[in-house]
C-alpha positions as CSV (number, residue, x, y, z in Angstrom):
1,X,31.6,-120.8,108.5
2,X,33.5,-124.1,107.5
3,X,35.3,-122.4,104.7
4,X,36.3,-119.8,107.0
5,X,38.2,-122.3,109.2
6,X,35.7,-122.8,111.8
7,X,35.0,-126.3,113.0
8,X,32.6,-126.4,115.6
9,X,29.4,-125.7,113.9
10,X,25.8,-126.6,114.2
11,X,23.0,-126.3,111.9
12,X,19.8,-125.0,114.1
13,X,16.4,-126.2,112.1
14,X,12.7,-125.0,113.1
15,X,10.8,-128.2,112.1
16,X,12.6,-129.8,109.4
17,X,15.9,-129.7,107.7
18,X,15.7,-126.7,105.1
19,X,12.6,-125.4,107.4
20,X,13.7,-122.3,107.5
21,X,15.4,-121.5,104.7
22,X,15.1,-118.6,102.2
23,X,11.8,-118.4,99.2
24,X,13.5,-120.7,97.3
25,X,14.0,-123.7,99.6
26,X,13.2,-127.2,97.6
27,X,10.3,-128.2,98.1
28,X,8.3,-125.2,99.1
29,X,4.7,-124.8,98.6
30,X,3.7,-121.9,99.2
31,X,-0.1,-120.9,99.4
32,X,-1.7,-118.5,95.8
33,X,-1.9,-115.4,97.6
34,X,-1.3,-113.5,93.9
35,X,-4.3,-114.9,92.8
36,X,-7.3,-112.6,92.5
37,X,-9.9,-114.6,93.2
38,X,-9.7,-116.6,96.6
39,X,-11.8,-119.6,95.2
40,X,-9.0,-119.9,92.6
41,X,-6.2,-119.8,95.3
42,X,-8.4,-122.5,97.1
43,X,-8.8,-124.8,94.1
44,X,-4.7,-124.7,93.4
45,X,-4.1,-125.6,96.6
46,X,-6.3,-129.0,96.8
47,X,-3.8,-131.5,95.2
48,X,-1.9,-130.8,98.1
């Protein structure tokens, strides 16, 4: 919007800045829901 000239502008965030961005926000971790095998999908998600 910025680059379009505009200079009143706000940036509107759920929880945290980049909350609600796209898939491929930094910092995303996202839960194994591919994964076959729910203990498998439980196990990747312990280091977290």
């Amino acid at each position: 919007m910025t680059r379009l000239g505009w200079s009143d502008v706000a940036l509107v965030e759920a929880n945290e800045l980049t909350s609600g961005s796209t898939w491929h926000a930094g910092g995303l971790c996202t839960q194994s829901w591919w994964l076959s095998s729910p203990t498998t999908a439980a196990t990747s998600r312990k280091p977290f």
